[in-house]
C-alpha positions as CSV (number, residue, x, y, z in Angstrom):
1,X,-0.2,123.3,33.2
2,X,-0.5,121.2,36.7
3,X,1.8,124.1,38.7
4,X,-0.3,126.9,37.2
5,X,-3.9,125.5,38.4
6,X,-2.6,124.5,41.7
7,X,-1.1,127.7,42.1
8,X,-4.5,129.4,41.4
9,X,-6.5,127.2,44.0
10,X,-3.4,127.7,46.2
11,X,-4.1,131.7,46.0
12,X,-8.0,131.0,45.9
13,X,-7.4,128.8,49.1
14,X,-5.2,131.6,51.0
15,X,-8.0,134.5,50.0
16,X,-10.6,131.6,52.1
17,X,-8.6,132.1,54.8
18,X,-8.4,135.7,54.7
19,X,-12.1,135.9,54.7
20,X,-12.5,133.9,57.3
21,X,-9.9,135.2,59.9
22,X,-11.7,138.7,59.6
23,X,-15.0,137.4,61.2
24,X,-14.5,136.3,64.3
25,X,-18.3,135.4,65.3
26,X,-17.9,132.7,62.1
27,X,-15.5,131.0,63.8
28,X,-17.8,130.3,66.7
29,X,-19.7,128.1,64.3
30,X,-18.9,124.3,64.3
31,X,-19.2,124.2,60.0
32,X,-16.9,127.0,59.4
33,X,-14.0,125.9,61.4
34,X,-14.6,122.5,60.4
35,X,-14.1,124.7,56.7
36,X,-11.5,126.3,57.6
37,X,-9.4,123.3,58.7
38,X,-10.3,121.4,55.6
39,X,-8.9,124.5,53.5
40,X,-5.4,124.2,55.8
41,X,-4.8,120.6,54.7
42,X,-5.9,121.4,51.5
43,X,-3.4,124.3,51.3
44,X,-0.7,121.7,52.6
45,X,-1.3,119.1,50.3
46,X,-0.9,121.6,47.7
47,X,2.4,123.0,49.0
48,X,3.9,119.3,49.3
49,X,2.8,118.3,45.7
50,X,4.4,121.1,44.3
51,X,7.7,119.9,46.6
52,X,7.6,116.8,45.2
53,X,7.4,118.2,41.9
54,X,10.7,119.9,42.6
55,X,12.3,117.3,44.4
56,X,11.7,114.8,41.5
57,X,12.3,117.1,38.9
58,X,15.6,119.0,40.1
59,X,17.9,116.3,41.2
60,X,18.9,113.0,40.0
61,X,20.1,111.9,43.0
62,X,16.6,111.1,44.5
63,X,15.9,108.6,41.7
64,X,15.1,105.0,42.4
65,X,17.9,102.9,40.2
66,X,17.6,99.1,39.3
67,X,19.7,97.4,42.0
68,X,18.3,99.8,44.9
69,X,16.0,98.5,47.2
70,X,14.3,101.2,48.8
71,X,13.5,104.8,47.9
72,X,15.5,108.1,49.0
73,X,14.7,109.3,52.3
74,X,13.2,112.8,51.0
75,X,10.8,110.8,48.6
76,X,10.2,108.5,51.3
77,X,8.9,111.7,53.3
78,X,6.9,113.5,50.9
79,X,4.9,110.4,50.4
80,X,4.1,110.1,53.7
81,X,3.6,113.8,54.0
82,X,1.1,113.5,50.8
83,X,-0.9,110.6,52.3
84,X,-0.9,112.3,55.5
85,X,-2.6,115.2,54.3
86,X,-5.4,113.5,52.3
87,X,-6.0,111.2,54.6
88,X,-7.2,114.5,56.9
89,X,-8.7,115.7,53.8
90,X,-10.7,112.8,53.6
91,X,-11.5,113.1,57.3
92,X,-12.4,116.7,57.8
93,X,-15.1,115.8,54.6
94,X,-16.7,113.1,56.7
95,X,-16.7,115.1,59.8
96,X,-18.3,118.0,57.3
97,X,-20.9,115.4,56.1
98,X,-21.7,115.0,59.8
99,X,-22.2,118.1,60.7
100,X,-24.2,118.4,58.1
101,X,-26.2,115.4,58.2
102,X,-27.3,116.3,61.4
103,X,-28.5,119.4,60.8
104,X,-30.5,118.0,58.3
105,X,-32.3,115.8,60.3
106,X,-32.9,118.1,63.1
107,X,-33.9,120.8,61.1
108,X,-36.5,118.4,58.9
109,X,-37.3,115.8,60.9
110,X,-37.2,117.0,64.9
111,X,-40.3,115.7,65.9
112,X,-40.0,112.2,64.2
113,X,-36.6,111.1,65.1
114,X,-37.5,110.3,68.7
115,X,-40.2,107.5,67.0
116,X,-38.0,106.5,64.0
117,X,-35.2,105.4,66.8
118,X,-37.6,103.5,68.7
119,X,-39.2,101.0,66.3
């Protein structure tokens, strides 16, 4: 069930990106490539999930045994590769929020921000 839902936001994710790439004068705007970056690692994280999955699942030569001390190499990678990728998940949300923030301020409250600063 896990491989066909990420699969579906996988194709939803790629047919993002094909309506974006289209419209060039979108990408001038500050929100939409800051969306369109967030949907790339989002596509990546994806793609290295669904490794894993086959990594862990084909071979039983990547498993972790009693007496071993440390992990494979390749599971060893596609952690890192995992937290990577939603680690600039996370970050491309809070630069999002930013944008977004701002624009909320400067859009509601223009003329009041200049006094609210100063007291």
């Amino acid at each position: 069930v896990t491989s066909i839902f990420l699969n579906i936001s996988l194709g939803c994710l790629f047919l993002t990106i094909i309506a974006y790439l289209p419209a060039k004068e979108m990408l001038s705007k500050r929100t939409d490539r800051l969306h369109l970056l967030l949907v790339m690692s989002l596509i990546l994280s994806i793609i290295v999930f669904q490794f894993m999955e086959q990594v862990t699942t084909g071979n039983n030569s990547y498993k972790v045994h009693k007496d071993q001390d440390s992990a494979p190499i390749p599971c060893i990678v596609i952690a890192f590769l995992m937290n990577y990728f939603w680690l600039c998940q996370m970050a491309w949300m809070v630069c999002e929020a930013v944008v977004m923030y701002k624009v909320l301020v400067s859009s509601m409250f223009d003329h009041h921000i200049s006094n609210y600063m100063l007291k």
